[in-house]
GUBA-833664 format. One line per 4 residues: number of its first residue (from 0); their letters; for each residue x negated, y negated, z of N, C-alpha, C. Coordinates in Angstrom, 2 decimals. Example, Ala and Ser with C-alpha at 12.3 -4.5 7.8 and 13.67 -1.06 7.14 Angstrom:
2
0> as> -13.19/5.69/7.80/-12.30/4.50/7.80/-13.20/3.30/7.80  -12.85/2.25/7.08/-13.67/1.06/7.14/-12.90/-0.03/7.87;
***
This chain:
69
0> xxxx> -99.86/36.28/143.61/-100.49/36.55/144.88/-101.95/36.93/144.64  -102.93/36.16/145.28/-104.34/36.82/145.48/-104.32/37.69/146.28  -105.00/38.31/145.71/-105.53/39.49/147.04/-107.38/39.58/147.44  -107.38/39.42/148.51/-109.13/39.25/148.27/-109.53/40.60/149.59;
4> xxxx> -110.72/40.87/150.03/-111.32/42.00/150.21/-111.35/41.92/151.74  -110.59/42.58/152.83/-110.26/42.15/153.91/-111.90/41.99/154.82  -112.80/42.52/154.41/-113.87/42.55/154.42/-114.68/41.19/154.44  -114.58/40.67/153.54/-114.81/39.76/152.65/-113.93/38.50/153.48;
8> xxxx> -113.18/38.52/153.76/-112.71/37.25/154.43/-112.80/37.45/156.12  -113.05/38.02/156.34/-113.58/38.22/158.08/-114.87/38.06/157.71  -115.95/37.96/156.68/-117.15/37.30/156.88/-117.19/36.06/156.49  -116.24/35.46/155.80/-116.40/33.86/155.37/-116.10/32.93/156.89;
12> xxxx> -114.70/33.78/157.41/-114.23/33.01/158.49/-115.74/33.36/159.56  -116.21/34.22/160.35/-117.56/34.01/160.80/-118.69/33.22/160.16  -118.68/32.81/159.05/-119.48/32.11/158.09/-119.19/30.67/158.28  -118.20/30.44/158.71/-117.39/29.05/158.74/-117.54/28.97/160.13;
16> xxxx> -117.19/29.57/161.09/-117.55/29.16/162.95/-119.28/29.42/162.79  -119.60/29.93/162.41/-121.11/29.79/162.53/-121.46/28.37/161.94  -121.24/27.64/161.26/-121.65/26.96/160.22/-121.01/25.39/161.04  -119.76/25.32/161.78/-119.06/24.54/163.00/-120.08/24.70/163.89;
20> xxxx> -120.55/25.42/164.38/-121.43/25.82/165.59/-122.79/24.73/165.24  -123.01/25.06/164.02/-124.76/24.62/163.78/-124.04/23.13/163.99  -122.95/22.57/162.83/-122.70/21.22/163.00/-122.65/20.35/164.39  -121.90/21.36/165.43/-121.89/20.54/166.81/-123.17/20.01/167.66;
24> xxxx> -124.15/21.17/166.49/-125.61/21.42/167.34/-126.02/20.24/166.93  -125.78/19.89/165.24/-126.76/18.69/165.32/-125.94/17.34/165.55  -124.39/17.51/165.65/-124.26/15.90/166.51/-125.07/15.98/167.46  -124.93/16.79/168.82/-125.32/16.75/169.97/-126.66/16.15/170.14;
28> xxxx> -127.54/17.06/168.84/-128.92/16.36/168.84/-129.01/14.98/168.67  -128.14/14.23/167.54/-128.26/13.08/167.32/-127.87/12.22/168.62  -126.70/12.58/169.56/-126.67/11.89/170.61/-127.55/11.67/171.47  -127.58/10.40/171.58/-129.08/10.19/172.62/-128.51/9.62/173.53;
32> xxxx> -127.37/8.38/174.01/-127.00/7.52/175.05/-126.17/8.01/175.55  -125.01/9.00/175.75/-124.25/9.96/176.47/-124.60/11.34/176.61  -124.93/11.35/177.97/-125.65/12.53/178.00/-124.17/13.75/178.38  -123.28/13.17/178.62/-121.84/13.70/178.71/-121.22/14.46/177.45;
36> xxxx> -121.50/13.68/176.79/-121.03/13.43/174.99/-122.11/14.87/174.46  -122.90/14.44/174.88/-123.84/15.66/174.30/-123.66/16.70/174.80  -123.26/17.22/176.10/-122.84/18.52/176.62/-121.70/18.59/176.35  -120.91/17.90/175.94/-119.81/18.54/175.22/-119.88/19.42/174.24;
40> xxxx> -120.52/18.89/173.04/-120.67/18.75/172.00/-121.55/20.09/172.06  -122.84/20.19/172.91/-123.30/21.52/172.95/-122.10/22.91/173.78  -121.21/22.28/174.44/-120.16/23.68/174.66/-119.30/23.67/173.33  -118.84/22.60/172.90/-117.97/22.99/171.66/-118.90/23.97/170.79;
44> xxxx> -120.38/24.02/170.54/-120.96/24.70/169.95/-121.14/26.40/170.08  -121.40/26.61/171.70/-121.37/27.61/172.13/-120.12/28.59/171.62  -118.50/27.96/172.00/-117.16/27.94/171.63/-117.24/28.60/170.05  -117.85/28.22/169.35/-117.67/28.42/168.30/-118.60/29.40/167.50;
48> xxxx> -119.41/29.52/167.88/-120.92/30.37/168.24/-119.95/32.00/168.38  -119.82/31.64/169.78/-119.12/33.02/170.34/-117.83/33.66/169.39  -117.06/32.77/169.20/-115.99/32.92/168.23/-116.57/33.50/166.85  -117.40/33.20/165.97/-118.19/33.91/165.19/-119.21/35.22/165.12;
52> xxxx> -119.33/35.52/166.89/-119.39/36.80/167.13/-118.91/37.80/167.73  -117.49/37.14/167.93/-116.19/37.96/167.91/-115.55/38.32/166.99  -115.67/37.71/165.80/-115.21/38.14/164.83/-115.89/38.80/163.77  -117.68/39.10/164.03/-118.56/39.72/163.69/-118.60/41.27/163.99;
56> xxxx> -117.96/41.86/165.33/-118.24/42.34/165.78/-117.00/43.23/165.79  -117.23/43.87/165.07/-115.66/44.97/164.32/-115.39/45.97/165.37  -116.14/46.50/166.07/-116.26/47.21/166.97/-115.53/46.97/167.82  -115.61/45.72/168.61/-115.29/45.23/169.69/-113.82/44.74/169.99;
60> xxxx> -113.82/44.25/168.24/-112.18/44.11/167.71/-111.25/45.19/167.75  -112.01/46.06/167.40/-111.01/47.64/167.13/-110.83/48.13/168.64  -111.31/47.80/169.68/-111.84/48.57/170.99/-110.37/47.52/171.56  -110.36/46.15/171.07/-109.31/45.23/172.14/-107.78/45.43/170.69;
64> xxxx> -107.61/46.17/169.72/-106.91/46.48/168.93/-105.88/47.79/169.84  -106.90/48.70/169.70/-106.19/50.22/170.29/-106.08/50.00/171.91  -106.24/48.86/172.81/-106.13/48.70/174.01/-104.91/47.76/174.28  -104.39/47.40/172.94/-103.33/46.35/172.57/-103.72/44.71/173.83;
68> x> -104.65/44.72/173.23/-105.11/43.73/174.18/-104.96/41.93/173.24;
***
């Protein structure tokens, strides 16, 4: 069994939706002929954006933890 630093893997996984986020950013940019396609592509970004600062945000976690939310 590994054991790794609970710390330490709640910043890779934000490291990884941040890093999804930038990627959606630059399909979107590359899309030029669906302008549909591209607002997708910029909400999937947002989606994932936010998700990386939900899981940034230890505080906020612990606050919807003890609210058993």
């Amino acid at each position: 069994m590994v054991q790794t630093h609970q710390g330490y893997e709640r910043y890779a996984r934000e490291r990884v939706r941040e890093a999804t986020a930038v990627y959606f950013e630059w399909l979107a940019q590359k899309e030029t002929r669906d302008c549909d396609q591209r607002q997708r592509l910029l909400e999937m970004a947002g989606f994932y954006r936010s998700l990386a600062e939900i899981i940034g945000d230890g505080d906020a976690k612990q606050l919807l933890v003890s609210r058993n939310i």
